[in-house]
C-alpha positions as CSV (number, residue, x, y, z in Angstrom):
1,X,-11.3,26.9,9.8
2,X,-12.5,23.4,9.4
3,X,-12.3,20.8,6.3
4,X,-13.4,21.7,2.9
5,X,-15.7,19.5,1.2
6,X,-15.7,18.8,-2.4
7,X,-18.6,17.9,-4.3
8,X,-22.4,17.7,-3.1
9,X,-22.4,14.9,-0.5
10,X,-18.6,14.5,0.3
11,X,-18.8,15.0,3.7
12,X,-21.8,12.7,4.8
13,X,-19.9,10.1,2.5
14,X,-16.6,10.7,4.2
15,X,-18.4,10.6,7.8
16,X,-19.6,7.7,7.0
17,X,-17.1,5.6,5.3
18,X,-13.7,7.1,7.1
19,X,-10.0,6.7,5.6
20,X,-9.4,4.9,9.3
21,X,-11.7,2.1,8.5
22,X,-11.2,1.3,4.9
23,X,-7.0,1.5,5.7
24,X,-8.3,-1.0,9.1
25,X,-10.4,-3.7,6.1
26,X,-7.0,-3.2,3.8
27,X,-4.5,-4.0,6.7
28,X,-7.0,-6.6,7.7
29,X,-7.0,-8.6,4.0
30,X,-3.5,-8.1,3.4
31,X,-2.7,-9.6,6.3
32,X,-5.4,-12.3,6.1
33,X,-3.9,-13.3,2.7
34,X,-0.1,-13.2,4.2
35,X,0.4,-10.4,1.0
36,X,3.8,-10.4,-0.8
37,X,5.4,-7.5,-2.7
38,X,8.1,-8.3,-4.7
39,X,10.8,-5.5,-4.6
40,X,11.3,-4.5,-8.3
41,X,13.7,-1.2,-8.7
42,X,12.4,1.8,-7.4
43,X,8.9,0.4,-6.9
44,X,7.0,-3.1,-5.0
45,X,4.8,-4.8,-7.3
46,X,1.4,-6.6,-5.5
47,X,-0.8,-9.1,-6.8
48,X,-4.4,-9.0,-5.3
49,X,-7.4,-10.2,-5.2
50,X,-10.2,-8.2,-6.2
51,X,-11.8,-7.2,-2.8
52,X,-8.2,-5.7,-2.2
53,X,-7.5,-4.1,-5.1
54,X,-11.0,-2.0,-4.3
55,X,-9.6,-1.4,-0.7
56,X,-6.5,-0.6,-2.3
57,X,-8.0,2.1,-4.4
58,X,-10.1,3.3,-2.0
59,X,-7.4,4.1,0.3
60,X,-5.4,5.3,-2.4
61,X,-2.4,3.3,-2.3
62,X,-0.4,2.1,-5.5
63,X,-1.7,2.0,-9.2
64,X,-3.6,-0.6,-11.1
65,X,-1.5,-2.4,-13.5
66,X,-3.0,-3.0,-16.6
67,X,-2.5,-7.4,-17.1
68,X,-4.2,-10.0,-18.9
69,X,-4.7,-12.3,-15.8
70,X,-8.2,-12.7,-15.0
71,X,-8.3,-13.2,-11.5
72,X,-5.8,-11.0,-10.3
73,X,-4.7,-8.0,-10.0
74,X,-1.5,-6.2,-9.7
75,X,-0.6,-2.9,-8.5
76,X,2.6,-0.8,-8.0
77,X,3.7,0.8,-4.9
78,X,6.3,3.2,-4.7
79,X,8.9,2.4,-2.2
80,X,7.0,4.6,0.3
81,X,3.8,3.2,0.4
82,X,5.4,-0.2,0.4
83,X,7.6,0.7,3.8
84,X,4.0,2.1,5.2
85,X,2.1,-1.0,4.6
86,X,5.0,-3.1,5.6
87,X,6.7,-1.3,8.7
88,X,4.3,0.5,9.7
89,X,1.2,-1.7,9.7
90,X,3.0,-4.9,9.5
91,X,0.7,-6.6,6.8
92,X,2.7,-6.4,3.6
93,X,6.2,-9.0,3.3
94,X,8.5,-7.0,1.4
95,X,10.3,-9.9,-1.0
96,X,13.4,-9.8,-3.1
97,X,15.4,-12.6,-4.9
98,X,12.9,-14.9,-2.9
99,X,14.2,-14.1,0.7
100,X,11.7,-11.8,2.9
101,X,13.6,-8.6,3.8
102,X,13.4,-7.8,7.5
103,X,11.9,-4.0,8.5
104,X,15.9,-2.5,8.6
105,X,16.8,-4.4,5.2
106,X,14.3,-2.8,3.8
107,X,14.8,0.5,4.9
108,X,18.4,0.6,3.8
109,X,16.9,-0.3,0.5
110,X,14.6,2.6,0.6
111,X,17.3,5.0,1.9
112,X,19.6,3.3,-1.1
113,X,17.0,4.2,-3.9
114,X,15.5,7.2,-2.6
115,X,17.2,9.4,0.0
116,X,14.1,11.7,0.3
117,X,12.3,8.5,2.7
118,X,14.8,9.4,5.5
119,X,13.0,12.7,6.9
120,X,9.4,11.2,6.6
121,X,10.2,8.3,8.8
122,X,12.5,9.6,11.3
C-alpha cells in the first residue's frame, strides 16, 4: 500500500518540494548564520530571521513565538528537535549560561529533563 495523500494536489506538491530539501535549505541557513539556541528548561529558544523561520515551519520544527521584535523571530524547540538540529545535523549551537554545550553535555541534559530521549537516539 503506498502513501496517502491528503487534499487535491498534495502529492505533486510533495514531489515537488520534498521534506529532504527544505530540512537540506534549513540545515543550510542555520548553519550559514552560525544559529544559537539558548537552553531554557525543558525547551531551546531560537531567534531567526525570517527566511528561516519559513524553513522552520515548513519542516515543521519548533513553534512561533508570539514577540514584539520586528525583525526577528523566535521559536521554541523541545529538547528533541533541538538535539536533531544540533547532533544530528550539526547546524544548531546548543548555548546555556553563555558557554556552548558539547554534543554529550547536551545529551546528559536531555536524558536529565526527559528520560523518554534515550530510546530514540540509541
Amino acid at each position: 500500500m503506498g502513501p496517502r495523500w491528503k487534499g487535491k494536489g498534495s502529492k505533486a506538491k510533495a514531489l515537488a518540494d520534498p521534506m529532504p530539501k527544505i530540512v537540506l535549505q534549513l540545515q543550510s541557513s542555520l548553519i550559514q548564520s552560525n544559529s544559537e539556541g539558548l537552553l531554557c528548561g525543558c525547551s531551546v529558544l531560537l531567534s531567526v530571521e525570517a527566511e528561516q523561520a519559513h524553513l522552520l515551519n515548513r519542516s515543521c520544527f519548533g513553534e512561533l513565538m508570539v514577540t514584539a521584535e520586528k525583525d526577528k523571530q523566535w521559536f521554541e524547540l523541545s529538547m528533541e528537535e533541538a538535539f536533531y538540529l544540533c547532533c544530528a545535523l550539526k547546524c544548531l549551537n546548543i548555548v546555556e549560561d553563555q558557554c556552548s554545550k558539547r554534543d554529550d553535555q547536551l545529551y546528559m541534559a536531555v536524558h536529565e529533563i526527559q528520560k523518554r530521549i534515550v530510546p530514540l537516539f540509541v
